[in-house]
C-alpha positions in Angstrom: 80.9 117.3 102.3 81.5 119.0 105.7 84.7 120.0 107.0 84.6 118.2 109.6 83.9 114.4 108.2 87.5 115.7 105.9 89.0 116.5 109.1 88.1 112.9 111.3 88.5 110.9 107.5 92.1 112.6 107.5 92.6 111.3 111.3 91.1 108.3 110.8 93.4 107.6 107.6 96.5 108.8 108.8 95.9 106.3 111.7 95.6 103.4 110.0 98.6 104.4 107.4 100.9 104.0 111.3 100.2 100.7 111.2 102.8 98.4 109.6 101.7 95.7 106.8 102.7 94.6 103.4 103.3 98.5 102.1 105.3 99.4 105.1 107.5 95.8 104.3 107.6 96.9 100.9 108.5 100.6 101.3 111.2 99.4 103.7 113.1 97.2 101.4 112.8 99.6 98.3 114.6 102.5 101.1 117.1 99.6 101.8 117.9 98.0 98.3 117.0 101.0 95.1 118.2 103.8 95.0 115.2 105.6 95.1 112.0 105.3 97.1 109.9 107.1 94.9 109.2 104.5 92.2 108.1 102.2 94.7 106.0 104.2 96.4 104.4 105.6 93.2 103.9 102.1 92.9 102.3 101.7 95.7 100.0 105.0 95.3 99.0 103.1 91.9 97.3 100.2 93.6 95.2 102.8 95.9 94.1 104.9 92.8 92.8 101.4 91.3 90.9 100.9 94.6 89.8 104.2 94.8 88.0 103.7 91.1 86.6 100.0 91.9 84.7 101.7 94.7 83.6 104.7 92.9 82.9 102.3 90.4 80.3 100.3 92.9 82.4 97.0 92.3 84.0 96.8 95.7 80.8 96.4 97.2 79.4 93.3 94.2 82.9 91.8 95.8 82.4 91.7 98.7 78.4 90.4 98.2 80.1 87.1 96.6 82.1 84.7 98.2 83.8 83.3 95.5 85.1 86.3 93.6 86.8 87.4 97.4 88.0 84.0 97.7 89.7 84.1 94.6 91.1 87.9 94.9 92.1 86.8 98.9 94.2 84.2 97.1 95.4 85.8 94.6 96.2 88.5 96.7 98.2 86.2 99.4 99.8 84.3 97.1 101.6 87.8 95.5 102.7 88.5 99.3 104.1 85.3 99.8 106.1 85.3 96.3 107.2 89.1 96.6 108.4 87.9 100.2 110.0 85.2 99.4 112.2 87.3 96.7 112.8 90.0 99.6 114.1 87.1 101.7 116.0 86.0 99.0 117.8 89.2 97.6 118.6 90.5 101.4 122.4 89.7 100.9 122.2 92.9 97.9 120.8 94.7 100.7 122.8 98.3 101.5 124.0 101.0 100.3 122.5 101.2 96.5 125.5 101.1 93.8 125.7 104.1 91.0 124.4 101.9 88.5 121.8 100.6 90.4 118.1 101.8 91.3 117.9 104.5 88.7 115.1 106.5 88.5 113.9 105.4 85.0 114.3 102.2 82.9 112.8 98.1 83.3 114.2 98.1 86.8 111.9 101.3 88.1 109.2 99.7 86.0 108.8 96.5 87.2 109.1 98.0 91.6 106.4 100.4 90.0 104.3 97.2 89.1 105.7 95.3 92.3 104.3 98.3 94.5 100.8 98.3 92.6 100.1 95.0 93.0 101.2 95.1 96.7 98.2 97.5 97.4 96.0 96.7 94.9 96.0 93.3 95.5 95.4 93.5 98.8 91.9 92.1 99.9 91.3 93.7 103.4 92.5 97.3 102.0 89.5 96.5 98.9 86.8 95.9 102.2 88.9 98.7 104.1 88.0 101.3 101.2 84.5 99.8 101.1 83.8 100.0 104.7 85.8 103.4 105.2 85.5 105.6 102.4 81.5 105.9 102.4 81.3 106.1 105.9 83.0 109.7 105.6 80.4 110.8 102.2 77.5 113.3 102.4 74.6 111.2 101.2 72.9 114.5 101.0 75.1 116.4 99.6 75.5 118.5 96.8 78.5 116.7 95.5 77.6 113.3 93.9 78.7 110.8 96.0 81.1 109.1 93.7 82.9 112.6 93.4 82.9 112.9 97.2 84.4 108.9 97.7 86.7 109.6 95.1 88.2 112.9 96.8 88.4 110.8 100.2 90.5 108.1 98.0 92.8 110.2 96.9 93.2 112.0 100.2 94.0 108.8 102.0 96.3 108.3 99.1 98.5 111.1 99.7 98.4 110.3 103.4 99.8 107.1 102.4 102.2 108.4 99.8 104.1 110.7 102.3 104.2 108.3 105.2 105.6 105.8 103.2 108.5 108.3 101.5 108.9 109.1 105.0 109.7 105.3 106.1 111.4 104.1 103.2 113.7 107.3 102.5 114.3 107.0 106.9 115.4 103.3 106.2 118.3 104.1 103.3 119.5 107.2 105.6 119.9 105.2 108.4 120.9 101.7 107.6 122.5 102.8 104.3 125.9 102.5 105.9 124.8 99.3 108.2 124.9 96.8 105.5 124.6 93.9 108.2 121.4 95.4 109.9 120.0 96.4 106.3 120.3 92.8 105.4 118.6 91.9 108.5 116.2 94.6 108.0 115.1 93.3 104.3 114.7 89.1 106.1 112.4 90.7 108.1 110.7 92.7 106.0 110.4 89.7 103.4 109.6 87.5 106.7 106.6 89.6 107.3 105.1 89.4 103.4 105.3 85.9 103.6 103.3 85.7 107.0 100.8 88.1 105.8 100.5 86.5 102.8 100.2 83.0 105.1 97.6 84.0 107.3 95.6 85.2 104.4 95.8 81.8 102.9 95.4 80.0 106.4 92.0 82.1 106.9 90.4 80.7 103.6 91.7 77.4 103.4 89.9 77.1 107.1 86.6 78.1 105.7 
């Protein structure tokens, strides 16, 4: 794999990371409400390593050949955003600075933003076709790395892409509205606001079908 398909693949990735969606909402309220970033974002990096290993694993592109089984994952997927937004919405009065006892590192609580974070990403239909319509793109068909090697390498490079823009916008989000508590709770409505019309339009664009 050349150099330079790394080097446009890295631009290309860290592109698309800029723009805001469901992990950037998500990242956002973790920064605003746990104590730590890092378990949500490891979260998050969890859902890209399972898409990463569906497309090595050729699945990716069985889903995306059948309607019904993207149908179902769209819905499934939508449906999450809408429920994890609606609980956003919901909990943005706790929204601030976190509390000693709160957000710590280990235990059920890191657990279950770890899980909340996977299935953000993971669940995500248009990242599944992003990964199938990126991540080959950038391979050496001819090369002497076997493909799956070289896709897999390109997943986990767009994963770490991900991983430190998201530290960066979540850890930015505690520093700064940490002592706002107002605009922190206004902060998390929005970002719960924005799950929930994700999740919508998702559910708008197959119910329309």
């Amino acid at each position: 794999m050349a150099a330079s398909s790394i080097a446009a693949f890295f631009a290309v990735s860290f592109l698309l990371v800029l723009v805001p969606g469901a992990d950037w909402a998500y990242a956002i309220t973790s920064g605003l409400r746990d104590r730590s970033v890092v378990p949500a974002v490891g979260g998050l990096m969890l859902g890209y390593v399972g898409l990463t290993a569906v497309v090595v694993a050729g699945v990716a592109a069985v889903v995306a050949r059948t309607p019904g089984v993207l149908t179902a994952l769209t819905m499934l997927g939508a449906g999450y955003l809408v429920w994890l937004g609606a609980s956003t919405f919901a909990g943005a009065k706790d929204a601030g600075p976190p509390r000693a006892e709160e957000g710590a590192a280990a235990g059920p609580g890191a657990r279950s933003r770890v899980l909340k974070g996977a299935g953000v990403s993971g669940l995500n239909p248009k990242a599944l076709l992003l990964y199938v319509a990126l991540l080959p793109q950038f391979a050496d068909q001819h090369g002497h790395w076997p493909l799956a090697v070289q896709i897999g390498l390109l997943g986990l490079l767009h994963m770490c892409i991900a991983g430190a823009v998201y530290l960066g916008v979540g850890s930015l989000a505690r520093t700064v509205l940490r002592a706002r508590p107002t605009a922190a709770r206004v902060i998390t409505r929005l970002s719960g606001v924005a799950m929930i019309l994700l999740g919508g339009v998702l559910l708008v664009e197959q119910l329309s079908h």
